[in-house]
N, C-alpha and C positions, 0 to 999 in steps of 0.2 A: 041695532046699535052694535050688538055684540060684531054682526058680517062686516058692519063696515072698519070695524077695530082690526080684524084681520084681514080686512082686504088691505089698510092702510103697511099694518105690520107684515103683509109677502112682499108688497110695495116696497118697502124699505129695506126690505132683506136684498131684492133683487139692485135695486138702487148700488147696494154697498158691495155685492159683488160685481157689479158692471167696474165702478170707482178703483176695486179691487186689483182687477183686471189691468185697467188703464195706467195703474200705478206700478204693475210689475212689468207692462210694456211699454213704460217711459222707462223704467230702471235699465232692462233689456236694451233697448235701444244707446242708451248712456253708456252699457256696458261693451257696447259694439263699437261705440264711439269711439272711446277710452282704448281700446282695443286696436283699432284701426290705425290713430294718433300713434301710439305703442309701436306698432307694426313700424308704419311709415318715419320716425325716431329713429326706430332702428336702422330698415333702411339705411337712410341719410348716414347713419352713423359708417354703417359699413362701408359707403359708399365713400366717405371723406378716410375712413380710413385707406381703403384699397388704394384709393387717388396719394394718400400718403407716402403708400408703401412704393408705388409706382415712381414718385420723385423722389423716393431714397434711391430707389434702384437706377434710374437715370443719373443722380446725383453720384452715387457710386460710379457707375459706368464712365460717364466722364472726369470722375478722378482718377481712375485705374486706366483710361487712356491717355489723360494727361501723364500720369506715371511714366507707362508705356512709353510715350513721344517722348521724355525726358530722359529716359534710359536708353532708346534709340540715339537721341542726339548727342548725350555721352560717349558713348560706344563711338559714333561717327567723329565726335572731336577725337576721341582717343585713337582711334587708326589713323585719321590725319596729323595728328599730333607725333605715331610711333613714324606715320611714313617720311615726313619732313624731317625725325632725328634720322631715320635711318638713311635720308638724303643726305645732310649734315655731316655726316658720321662719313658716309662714302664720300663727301669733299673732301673733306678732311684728312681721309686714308689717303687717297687719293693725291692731294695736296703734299702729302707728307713724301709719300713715292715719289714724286716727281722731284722734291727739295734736297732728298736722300740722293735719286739720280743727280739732277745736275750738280751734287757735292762734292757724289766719287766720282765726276765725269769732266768736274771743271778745270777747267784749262787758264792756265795765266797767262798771261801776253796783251801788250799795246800798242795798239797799229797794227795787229799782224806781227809782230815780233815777239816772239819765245827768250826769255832767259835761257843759255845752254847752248845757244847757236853759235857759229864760230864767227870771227872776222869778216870773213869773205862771204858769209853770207849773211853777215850785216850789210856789208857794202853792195853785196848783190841787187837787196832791197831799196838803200836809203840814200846810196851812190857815196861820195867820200864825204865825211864830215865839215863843217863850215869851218870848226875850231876845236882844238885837243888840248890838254893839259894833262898832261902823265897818258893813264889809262882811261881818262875822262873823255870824251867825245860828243859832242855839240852838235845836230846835224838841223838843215830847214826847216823851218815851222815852229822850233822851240823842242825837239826831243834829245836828250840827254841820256848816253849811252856809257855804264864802265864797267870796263874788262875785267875778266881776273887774269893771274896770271899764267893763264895758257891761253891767252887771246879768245877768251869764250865770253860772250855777255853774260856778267855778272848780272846786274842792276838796266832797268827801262825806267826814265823818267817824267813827268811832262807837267807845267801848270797853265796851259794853254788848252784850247778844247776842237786841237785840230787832230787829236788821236782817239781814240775810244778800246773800253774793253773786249770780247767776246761777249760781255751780254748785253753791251750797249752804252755800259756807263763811260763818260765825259767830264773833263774839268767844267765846272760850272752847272752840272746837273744837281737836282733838289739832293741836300743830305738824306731827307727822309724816302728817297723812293729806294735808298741801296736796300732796304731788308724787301720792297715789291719785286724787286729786279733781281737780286742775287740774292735772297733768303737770309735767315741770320747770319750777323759776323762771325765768324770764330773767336774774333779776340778782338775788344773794344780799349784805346787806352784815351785818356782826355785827360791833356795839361797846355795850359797858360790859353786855355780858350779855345783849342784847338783839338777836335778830333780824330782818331787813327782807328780805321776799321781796317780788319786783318781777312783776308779770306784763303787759305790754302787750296794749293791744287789737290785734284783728284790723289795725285799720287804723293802726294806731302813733302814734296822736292822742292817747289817754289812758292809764293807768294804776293800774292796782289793787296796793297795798302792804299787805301783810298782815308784822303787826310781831309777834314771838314771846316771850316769855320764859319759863323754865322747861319748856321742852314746852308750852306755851298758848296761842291766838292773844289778844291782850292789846289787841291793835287792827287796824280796817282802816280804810285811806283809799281815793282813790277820785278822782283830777285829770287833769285836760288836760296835757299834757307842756309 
């Protein structure tokens, strides 16, 4: 009785260390699990992070080039923006020289006739007059010629538009193209509806008046100051 109590109780012993056993290598095993899960978490984690860090940096990248391309295309409007004023700028100089020349350069005269000429070479030109009255002289076509007294052409007149200036203007040419055509007036005067544009010669000896109404040139003179 006694053997078989201790053969039960080695039995048992061994029993509970096998169980033992099995029970620290399911823990072990659990622990590996746990472990591995742990690992591969990680992983992942670092992974979504990296991927993170990656579309910042492309996201940056493509704002700092958008930047870029935006400051490029500033700069590009800005020198096309300075090249056009400094285009502008050269018209405009330009424009002004040219306004300044033909100012000290212009010439009075209608038809080809100068104030300052003498008699006979009015008649030279216009042959003898149709009709005179004093120093007044009337000659074909409608131009109106008066003397001073040294037989010099004072005054050139005409409201017909079979004469023209040196720069081209005519009775019945548009009021508005005189500043296209001959530059600002010198000296504007406007009564009872009727406009008076002044333009002085180069040398400020005579004087060409082109007289307006309605938008029309309606007459030009043409005298010695």
């Amino acid at each position: 009785m006694k053997k078989t109590f201790a053969v039960l109780m080695v039995a048992a012993m061994l029993f509970s260390v096998g169980c033992g056993n099995q029970a620290k290598d399911a823990a072990k095993d659990a622990q590996q699990k746990v472990e591995q899960k742990a690992d591969e978490a990680k992983d992942a984690a670092n992974k979504a992070a990296d991927d993170a860090a990656a579309k910042v940096d492309e996201a940056k990248d493509a704002a700092n080039k958008a930047a870029d391309d935006a400051a490029a295309k500033v700069d590009e409007m800005k020198s096309d923006a300075a090249e056009k004023m400094d285009a502008i700028k050269s018209d405009a100089e330009n424009m002004a020289n040219d306004m300044a020349s033909m100012m000290n350069e212009r010439v009075v005269a209608l038809g080809g006739l100068m104030p300052g000429v003498t008699q006979d070479e009015l008649t030279a030109m216009f042959g003898e007059p149709t009709a005179t009255n004093g120093n007044e002289l009337i000659f074909a076509d409608g131009l109106k010629v008066v003397l001073d007294g040294a037989k010099k052409v004072k005054s050139i007149s005409t409201t017909v538009d079979a004469f023209d200036t040196p720069e081209g203007m005519y009775v019945g040419a548009y009021e508005y193209s005189l500043n296209d055509v001959c530059g600002p007036a010198d000296n504007i005067r406007v009564a009872n509806g009727v406009a008076e544009y002044e333009y002085n010669s180069g040398d400020k000896k005579s004087v060409t008046i082109y007289k307006a109404k309605d938008g029309f040139i309606t007459e030009i003179v043409c005298s010695l100051k």
